[in-house]
C-alpha positions in Angstrom: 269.4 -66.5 -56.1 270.6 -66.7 -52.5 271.4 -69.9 -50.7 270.1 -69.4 -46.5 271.0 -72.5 -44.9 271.7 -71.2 -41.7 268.9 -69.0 -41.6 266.7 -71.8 -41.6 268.3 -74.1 -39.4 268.3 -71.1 -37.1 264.5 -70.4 -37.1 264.0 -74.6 -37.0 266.3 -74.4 -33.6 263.8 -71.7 -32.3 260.9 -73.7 -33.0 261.4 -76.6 -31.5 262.9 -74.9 -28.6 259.5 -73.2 -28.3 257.7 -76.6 -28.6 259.9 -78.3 -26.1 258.4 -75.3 -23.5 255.4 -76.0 -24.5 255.8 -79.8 -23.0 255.4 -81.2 -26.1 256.4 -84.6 -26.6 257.3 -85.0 -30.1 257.8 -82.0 -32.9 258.7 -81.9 -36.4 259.4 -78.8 -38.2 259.7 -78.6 -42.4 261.1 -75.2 -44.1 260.9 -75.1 -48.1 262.2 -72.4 -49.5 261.8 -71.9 -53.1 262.8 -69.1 -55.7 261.9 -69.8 -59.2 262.2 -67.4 -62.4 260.1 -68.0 -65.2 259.6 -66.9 -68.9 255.9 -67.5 -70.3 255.4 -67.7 -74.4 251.6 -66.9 -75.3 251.3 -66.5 -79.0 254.3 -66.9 -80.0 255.7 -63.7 -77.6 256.7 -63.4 -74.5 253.7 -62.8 -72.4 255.2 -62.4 -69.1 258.8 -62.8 -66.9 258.2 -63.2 -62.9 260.6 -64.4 -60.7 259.5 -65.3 -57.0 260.7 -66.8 -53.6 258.6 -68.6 -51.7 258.9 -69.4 -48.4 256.6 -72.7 -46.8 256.9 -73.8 -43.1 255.5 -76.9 -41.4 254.8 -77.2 -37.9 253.5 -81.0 -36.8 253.3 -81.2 -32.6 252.3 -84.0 -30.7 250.9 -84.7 -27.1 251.1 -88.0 -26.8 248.8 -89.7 -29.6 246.8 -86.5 -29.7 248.6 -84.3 -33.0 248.0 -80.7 -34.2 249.9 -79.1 -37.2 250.2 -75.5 -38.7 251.3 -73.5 -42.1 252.8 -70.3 -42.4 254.9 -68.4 -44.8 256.7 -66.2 -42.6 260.4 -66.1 -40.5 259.5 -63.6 -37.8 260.5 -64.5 -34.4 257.3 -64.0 -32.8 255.0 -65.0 -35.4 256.8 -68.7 -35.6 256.5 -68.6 -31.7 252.4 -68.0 -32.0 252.4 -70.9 -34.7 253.8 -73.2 -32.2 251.3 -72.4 -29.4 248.4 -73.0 -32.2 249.4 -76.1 -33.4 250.0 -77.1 -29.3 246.2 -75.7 -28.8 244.9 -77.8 -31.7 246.5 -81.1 -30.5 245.1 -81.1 -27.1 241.5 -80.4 -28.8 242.3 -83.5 -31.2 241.3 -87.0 -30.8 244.0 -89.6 -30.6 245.2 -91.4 -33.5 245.5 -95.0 -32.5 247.9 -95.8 -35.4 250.7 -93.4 -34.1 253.7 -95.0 -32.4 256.8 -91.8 -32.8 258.0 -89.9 -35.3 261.1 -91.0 -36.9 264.6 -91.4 -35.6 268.0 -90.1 -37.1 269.3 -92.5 -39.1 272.5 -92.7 -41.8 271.7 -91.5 -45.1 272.8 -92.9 -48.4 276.2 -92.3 -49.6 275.3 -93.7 -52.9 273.5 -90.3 -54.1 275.9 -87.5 -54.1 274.1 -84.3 -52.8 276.6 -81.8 -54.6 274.7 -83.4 -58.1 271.7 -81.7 -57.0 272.9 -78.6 -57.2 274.0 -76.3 -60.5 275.4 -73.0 -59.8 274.6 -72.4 -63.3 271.1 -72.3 -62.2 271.6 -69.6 -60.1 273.3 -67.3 -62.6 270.4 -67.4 -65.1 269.3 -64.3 -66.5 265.4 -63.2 -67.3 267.5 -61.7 -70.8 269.4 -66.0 -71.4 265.6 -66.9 -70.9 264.0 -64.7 -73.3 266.9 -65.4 -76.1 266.0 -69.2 -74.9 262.2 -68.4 -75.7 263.3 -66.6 -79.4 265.3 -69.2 -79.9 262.2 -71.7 -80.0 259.5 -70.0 -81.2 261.7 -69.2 -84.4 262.4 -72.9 -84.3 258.9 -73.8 -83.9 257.4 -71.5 -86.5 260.1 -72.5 -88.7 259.2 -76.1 -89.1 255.9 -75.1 -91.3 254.1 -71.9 -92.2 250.7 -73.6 -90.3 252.3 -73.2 -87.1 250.5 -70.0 -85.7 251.1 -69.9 -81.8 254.0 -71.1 -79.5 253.1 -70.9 -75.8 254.7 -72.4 -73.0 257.2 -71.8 -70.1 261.1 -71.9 -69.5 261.9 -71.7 -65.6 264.9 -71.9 -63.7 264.0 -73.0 -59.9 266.1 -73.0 -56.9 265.0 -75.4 -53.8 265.7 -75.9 -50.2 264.8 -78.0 -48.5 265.5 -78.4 -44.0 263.8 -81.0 -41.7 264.7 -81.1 -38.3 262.4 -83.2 -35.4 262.7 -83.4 -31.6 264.0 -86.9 -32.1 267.2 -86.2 -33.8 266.4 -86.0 -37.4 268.4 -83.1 -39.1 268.0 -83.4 -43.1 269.1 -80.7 -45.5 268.7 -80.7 -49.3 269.6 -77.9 -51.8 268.5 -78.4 -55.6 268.2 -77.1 -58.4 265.5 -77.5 -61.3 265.3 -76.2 -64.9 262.3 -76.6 -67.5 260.6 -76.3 -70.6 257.2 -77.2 -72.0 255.7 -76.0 -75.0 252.3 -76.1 -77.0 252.5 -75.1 -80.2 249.4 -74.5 -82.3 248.9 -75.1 -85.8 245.7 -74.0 -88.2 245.2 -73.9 -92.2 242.3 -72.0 -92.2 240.2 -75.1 -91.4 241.2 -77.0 -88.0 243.7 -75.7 -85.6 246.0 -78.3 -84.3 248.2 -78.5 -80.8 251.9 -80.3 -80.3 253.7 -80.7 -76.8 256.6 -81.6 -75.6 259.4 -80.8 -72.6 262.5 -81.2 -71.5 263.9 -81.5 -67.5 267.4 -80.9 -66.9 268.9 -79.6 -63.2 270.9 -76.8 -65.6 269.2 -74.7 -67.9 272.1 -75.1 -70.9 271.5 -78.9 -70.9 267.6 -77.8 -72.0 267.2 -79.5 -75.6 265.5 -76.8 -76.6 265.8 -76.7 -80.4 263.9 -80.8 -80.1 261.6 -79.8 -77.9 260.4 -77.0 -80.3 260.6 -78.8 -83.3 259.2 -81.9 -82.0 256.2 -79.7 -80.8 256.0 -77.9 -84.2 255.9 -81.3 -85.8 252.7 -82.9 -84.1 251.4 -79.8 -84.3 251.5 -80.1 -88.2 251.2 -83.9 -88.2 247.9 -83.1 -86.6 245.8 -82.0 -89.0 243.1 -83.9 -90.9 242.1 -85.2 -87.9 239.3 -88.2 -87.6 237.2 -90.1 -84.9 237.0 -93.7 -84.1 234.5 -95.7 -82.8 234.9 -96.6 -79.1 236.7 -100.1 -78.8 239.9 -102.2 -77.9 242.9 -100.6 -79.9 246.7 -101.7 -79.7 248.1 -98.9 -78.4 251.7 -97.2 -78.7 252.5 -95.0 -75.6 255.2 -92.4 -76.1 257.2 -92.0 -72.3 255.4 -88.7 -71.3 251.8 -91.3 -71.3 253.7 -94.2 -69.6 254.7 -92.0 -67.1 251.4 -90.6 -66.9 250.0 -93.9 -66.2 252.6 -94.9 -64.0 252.5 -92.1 -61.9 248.3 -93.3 -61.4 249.0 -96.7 -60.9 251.6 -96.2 -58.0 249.3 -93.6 -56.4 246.4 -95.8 -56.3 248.2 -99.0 -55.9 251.1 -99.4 -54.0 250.7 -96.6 -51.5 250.4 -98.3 -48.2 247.7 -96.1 -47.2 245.7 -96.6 -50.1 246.1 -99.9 -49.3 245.0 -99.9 -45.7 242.2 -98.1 -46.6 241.0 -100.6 -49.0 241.3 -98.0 -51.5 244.1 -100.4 -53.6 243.8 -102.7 -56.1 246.5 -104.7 -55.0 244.9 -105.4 -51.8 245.8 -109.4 -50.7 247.7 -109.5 -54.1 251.0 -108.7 -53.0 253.1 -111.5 -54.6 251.3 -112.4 -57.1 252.0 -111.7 -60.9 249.4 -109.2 -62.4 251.7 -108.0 -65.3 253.2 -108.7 -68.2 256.7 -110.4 -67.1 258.5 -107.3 -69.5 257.3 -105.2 -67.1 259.8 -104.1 -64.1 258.8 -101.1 -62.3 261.0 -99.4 -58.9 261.3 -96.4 -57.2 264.9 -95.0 -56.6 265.1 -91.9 -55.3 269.0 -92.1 -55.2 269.1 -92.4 -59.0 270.9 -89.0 -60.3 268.9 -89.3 -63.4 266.0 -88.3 -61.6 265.9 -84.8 -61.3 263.9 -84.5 -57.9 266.6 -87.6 -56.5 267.1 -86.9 -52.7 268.8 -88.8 -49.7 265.7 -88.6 -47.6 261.8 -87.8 -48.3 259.3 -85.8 -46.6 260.2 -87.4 -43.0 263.7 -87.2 -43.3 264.0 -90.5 -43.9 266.8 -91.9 -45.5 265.5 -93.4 -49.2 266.2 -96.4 -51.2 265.7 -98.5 -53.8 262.5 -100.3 -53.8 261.4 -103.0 -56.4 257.7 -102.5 -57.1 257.4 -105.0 -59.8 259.9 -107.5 -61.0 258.9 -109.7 -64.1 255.5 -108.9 -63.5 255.5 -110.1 -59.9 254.2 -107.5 -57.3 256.6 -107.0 -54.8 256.1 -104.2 -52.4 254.2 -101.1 -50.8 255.7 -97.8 -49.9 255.2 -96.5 -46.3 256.0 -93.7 -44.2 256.7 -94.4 -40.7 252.7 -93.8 -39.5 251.6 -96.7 -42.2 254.8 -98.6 -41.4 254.2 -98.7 -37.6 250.2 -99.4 -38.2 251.6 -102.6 -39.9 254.8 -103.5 -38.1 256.8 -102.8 -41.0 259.9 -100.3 -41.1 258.8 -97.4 -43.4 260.5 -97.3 -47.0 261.5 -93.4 -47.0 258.6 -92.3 -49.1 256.3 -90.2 -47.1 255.1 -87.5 -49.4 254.4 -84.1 -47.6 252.4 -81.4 -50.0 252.2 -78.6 -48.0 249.2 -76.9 -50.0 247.1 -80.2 -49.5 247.8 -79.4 -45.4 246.5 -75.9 -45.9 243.4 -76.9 -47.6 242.9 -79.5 -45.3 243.3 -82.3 -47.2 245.6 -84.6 -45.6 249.0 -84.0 -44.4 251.1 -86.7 -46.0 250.9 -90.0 -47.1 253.4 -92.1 -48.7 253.3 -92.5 -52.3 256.0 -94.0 -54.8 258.3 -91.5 -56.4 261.4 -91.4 -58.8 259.9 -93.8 -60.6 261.8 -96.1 -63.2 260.2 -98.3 -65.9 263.0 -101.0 -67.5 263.8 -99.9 -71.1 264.0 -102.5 -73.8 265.6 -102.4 -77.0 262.8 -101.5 -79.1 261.9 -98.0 -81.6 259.2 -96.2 -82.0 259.6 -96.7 -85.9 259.6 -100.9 -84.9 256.2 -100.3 -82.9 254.5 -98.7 -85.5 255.3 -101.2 -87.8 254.2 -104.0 -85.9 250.8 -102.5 -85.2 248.0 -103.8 -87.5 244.8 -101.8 -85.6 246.2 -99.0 -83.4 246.5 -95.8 -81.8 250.1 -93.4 -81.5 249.7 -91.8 -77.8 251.5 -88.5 -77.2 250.3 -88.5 -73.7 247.4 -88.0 -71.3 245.3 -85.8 -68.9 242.2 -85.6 -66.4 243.2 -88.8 -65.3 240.7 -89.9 -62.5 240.1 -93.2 -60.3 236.8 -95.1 -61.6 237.3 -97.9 -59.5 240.2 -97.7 -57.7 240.2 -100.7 -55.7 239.5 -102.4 -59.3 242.3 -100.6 -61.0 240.0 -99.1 -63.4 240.7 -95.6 -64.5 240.0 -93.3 -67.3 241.5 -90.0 -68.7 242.0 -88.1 -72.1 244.7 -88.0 -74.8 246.1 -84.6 -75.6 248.5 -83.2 -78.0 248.6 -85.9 -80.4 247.0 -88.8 -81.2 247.1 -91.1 -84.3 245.3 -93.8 -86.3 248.2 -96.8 -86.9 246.9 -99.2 -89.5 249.3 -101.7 -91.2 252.2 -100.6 -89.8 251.8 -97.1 -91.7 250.5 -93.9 -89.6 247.2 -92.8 -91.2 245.8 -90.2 -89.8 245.4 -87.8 -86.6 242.7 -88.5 -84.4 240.2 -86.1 -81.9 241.2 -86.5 -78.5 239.9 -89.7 -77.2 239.2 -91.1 -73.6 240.1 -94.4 -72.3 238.5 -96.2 -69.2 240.1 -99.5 -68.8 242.2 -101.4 -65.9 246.0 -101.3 -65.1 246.1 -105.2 -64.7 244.5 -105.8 -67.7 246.2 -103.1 -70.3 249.2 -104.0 -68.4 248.9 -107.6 -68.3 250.6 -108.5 -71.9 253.5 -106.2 -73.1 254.1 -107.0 -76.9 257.3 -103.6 -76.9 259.4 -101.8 -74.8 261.6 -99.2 -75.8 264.9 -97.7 -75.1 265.0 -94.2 -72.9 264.4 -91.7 -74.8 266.7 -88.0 -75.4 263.8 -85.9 -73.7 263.1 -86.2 -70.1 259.4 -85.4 -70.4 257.6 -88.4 -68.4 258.1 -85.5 -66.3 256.2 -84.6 -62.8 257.6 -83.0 -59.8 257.1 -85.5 -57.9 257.8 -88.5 -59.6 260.1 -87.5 -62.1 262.5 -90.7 -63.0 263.0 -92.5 -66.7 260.1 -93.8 -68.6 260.8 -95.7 -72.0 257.6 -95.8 -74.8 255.6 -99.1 -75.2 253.6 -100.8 -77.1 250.5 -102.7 -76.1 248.1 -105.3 -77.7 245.0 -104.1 -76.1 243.7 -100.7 -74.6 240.2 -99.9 -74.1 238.7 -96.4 -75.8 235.4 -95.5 -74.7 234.7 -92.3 -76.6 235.8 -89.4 -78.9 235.6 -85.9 -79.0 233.3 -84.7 -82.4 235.0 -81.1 -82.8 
């Protein structure tokens, strides 16, 4: 893996040289360069090794209020120099958007996040041979935890990223990083019922991977699986492990505290800013500059400089993210959170919006082993998926539970359960808090986005509307 700094701060000079000819007033370029490498397991082999760089540019022009924009995936002089001219040509067939006062200015970045942590040369030195003893190394692990276990599939990846944003107003951000991963199924069957266990593991260098837990942890709620039941639909204590609270976290914030979502009427926090609509265990921020998240960065998808931001303190909610166009719409200064997914641009989905990341939930001092033994009428929550907006200006949301799910009566687990779906509201799941946890060894809350430190947690009431037969 190659590092090419100056290459692309030399073909973001030659864009916005071309834009400033064109008599554009403002211009913002984005390069992401990305080379990954990554070993896939499919029944319990290694079913394929690919390695891949990636290259993603973003060209945003203005005239005025009137703003066109452009993808490509290409460095050639001329070809950059056309992009520019189409993005001009669709900004002066645009219609103004009223909202827009500039793009953002230079500004200091943080010194409290030191950019070298990013960054492990390890990373770089990783070879597809380390990957496939890594991948041996677990599915041994995983088929040695019971003879049931049939099928180990998953991924281990090293990624390299980098990351340039330059504008026409002075902004000139750099970020190089580096991202290691692993996430496994494993299947279990006896002849009878076939079972599934996940679990992963984040680190920025692939030696710090935990991959022997993340295998046998796996393995185990793959075997812990079987014998599985159904419920009948209802209100359940529930205990979340940290891959679900993040999972729910990561919806929340989305469809909450977004100050788009918000100005849309789109939020469930709308005119409730202030007020306490949570448990007062629960404390809830977004820090990009925290090293223990493994996305951390000095600025976001502007180039603005991040920071701390408290999102809920006690309970209380304190705060929106913004980006500079919400931040201007309400006179507000934006928070650094401006989230720029360059596939949503190409599909025309929306270019950006700001959307809290590095997320952090407080731990306590709690165990898993103390939660279950507190529960009298529950359900054991490895984590969730398909989750979907119901009502999203209500805070009502459903999605599935995967991987692993248990019956907790007594304090004693039972029995597995089929995967079951919940549709119930963050304000009122979330309004009592009877546990929280400490952090836990495995940094699987994990999303590339919002990747920060999620503890597990216990609640008193969670509503299940349905379960699976099979």
């Amino acid at each position: 893996m190659e590092l090419s700094k100056d290459l692309l701060i030399d073909k973001t000079d030659l864009i916005l040289r071309e834009a400033e000819k064109l008599g554009i007033s403002q211009a913002e370029v984005t390069i992401t360069q990305t080379t990954s490498a990554l070993t896939r397991l499919a029944n319990s082999i290694i079913d394929q090794n690919v390695s891949e760089k990636h290259l993603e540019i973003t060209i945003i022009v203005y005239y005025g209020k009137k703003k066109g924009s452009v993808c490509i995936e290409v460095l050639e002089p001329e070809l950059l120099k056309q992009a520019v001219v189409r993005a001009a040509k669709t900004a002066k067939i645009t219609p103004e958007n009223s909202d827009f006062v500039s793009l953002p200015k230079a500004k200091l970045y943080s010194t409290k996040l030191d950019p070298s942590t990013l960054f492990s040369k390890k990373a770089l030195e990783v070879t597809p041979e380390q990957r496939a003893e890594y991948a041996q190394l677990v599915i041994d692990e995983a088929h040695g935890v019971d003879k049931r276990i049939k099928k180990v599939a998953g991924l281990i990846s090293n990624t390299l990223q980098e990351k340039l944003i330059k504008n026409s107003l002075g902004v000139n951000a750099y970020a190089l990083r580096t991202e290691s991963k692993i996430d496994l199924t494993v299947l279990g069957n006896d002849g009878q019922e076939e079972t599934a266990g996940w679990s992963s593991d984040t680190r920025r260098d692939i030696s710090d991977l935990r991959l022997v837990k993340v295998a046998q942890r796996a393995a185990q709620k793959a075997v812990n699986g079987f014998g599985a039941k159904t419920i009948d639909p209802g209100n359940y204590e529930v205990i979340l492990e940290p891959a679900a609270v993040g999972g729910l976290m990561r919806m929340m914030t989305y469809y909450g505290f977004s100050a788009r979502m918000y100005q849309e009427y789109k939020s469930f926090l709308k005119d409730k800013i202030g007020e306490k609509l949570f448990s007062e265990k629960l404390d809830l921020w977004s820090d990009p500059l925290d090293s223990r998240g493994v996305f951390a960065s000095v600025f976001d998808g502007e180039g603005v400089p991040t920071r701390k931001l408290d999102l809920i303190d006690k309970g209380v909610v304190k705060a929106l993210v913004y980006d500079t166009l919400t931040a201007a719409k309400d006179g507000v200064e934006s928070t650094g959170h401006n989230f720029k997914h360059w596939r949503m641009l190409t599909l025309g989905m929306g270019e950006s919006m700001p959307r809290a990341n590095h997320l952090f939930v407080r731990e306590g001092d709690s165990t898993l082993e103390e939660m279950i033994s507190e529960t009298t009428n529950g359900i054991l929550i490895t984590h969730f998926h398909y989750q979907n907006p119901v009502n999203p200006a209500k805070g009502v949301f459903t999605g599935l539970t995967r991987d692993g799910t248990w019956f907790v009566k007594d304090g004693e687990i039972k029995y597995a359960l089929k995967t079951l779906r919940y549709t119930d509201s963050f304000t009122k799941f979330f309004n009592t808090i009877d546990l929280i946890g400490k952090y836990q060894e495995l940094q699987d809350g994990y999303e590339w986005v919002s990747q920060g430190m999620f503890p597990p947690m216990k609640l008193p009431s969670f509503k299940f509307t349905g379960s699976t037969k099979m």
